[in-house]
C-alpha positions in Angstrom: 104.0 79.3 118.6 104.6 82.8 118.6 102.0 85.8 118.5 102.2 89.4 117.2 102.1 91.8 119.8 99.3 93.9 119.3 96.6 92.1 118.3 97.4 88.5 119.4 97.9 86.6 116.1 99.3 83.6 115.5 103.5 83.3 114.1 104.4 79.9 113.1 107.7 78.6 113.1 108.7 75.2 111.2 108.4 73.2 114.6 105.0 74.3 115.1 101.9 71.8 114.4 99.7 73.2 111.8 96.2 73.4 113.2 92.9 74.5 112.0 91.3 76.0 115.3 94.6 78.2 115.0 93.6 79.7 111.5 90.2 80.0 112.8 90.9 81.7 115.4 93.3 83.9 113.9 90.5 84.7 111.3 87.7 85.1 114.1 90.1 87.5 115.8 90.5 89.7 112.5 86.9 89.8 111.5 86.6 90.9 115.2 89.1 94.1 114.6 87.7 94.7 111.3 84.2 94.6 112.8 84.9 97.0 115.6 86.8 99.3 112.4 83.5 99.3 110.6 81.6 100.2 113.3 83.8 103.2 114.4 83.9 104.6 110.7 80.0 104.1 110.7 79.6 106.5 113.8 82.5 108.9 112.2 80.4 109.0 109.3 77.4 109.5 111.0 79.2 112.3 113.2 80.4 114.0 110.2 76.8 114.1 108.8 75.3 115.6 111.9 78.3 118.2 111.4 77.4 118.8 108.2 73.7 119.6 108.7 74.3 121.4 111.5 76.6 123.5 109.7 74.2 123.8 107.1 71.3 124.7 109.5 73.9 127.2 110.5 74.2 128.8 107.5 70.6 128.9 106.6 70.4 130.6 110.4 73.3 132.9 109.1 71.6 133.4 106.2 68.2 134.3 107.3 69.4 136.6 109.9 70.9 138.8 107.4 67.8 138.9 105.6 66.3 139.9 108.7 68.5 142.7 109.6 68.1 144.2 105.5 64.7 144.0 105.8 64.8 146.1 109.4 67.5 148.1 107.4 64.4 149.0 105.2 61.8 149.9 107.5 61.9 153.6 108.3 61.8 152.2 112.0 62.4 149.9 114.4 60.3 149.1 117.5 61.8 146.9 120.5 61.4 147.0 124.5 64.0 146.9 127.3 63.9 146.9 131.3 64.5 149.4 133.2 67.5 149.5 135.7 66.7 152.6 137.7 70.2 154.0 136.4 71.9 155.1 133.5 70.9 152.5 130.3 71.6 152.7 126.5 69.9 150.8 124.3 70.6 150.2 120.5 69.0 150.5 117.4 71.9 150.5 115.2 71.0 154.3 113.9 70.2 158.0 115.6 67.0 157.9 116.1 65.4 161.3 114.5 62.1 160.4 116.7 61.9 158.3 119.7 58.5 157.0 121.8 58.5 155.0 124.8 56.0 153.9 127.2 56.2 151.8 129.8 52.2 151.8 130.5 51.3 148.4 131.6 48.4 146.4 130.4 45.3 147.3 132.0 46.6 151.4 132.6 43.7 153.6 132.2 45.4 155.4 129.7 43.8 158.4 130.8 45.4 158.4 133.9 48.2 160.2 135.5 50.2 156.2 135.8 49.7 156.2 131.9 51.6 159.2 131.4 54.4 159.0 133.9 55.6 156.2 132.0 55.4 157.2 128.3 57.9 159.8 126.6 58.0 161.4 123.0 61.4 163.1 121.7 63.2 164.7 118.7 66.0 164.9 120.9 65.2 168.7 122.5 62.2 167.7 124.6 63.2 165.4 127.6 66.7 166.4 127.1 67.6 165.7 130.5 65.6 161.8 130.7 66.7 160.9 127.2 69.5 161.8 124.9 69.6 160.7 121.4 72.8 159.1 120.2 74.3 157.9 116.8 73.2 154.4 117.8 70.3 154.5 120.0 69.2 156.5 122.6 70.6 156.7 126.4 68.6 156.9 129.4 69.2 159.0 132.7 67.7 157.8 136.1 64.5 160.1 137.2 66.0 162.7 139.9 64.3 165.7 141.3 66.9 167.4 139.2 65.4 166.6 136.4 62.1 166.4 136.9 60.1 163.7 138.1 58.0 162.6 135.2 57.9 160.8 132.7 60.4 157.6 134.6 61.4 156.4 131.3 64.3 153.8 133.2 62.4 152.8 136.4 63.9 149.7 137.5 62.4 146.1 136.5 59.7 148.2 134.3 59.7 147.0 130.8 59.6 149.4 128.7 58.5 149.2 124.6 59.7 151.7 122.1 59.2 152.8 118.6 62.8 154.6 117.2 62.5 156.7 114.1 65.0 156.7 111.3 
């Protein structure tokens, strides 16, 4: 008896015997393949669903994100925070800010002391020209030098800073 190649099934020829436990197993070996087929189009289905959902959670994601950003469009501000580098920084808020205020006061700062105010800074972009400069997307912040002064430290480095930014 011959067999096809790939999958091992049986290929009579008119001198073979007939026999049962042949067909059998020619039929066990097919419900085999057709078995493991099921089984790998059952986890590509259930692949393609997970896909599908997290593309949908995607787009929700998407979705809500630009709702977000509208909405922030609408405010006529936008607070946020960054950390200082000790250097020259620029931060974004996606507009010129026509007023900016930052303090980097931590919690607990007797706000009546010198340490509150050496770390908080108010500008229309004349005042503290030289520490902050407003730009058309943000603001950008210069390191503290005897230069320019030595108070407020708007950029000291590993402070974290919070800001409200005026449209």
């Amino acid at each position: 008896m011959n067999y096809t190649q790939n999958h091992h099934l049986p290929q009579w020829i008119k001198s073979d015997p007939i026999r049962m436990e042949d067909f059998n197993d020619a039929m066990a070996s097919i419900e085999s393949g057709l078995n493991t087929a099921d089984t790998a189009l059952s986890k590509a289905g259930a692949a393609q669903s997970a896909a599908d959902s997290a593309q949908s959670t995607a787009s929700i994601a998407q979705s809500m994100a630009a709702v977000a950003h509208n909405v922030a469009l609408e405010k006529p501000y936008l607070t946020g925070r960054y950390t200082g580098n000790g250097g020259t920084k620029a931060v974004s808020t996606g507009f010129q800010p026509s007023f900016l205020i930052i303090t980097g006061a931590e919690a607990g700062t007797d706000l009546n002391s010198y340490l509150a105010a050496a770390y908080v800074g108010m500008t229309a972009g004349n005042t503290l020209a030289t520490r902050c400069k407003l730009t058309s997307t943000g603001f950008v912040l210069q390191p503290r030098s005897d230069a320019n002064g030595t108070y407020p430290d708007l950029n000291q480095n590993g402070r974290v800073y919070e800001y409200i930014a005026f449209k």
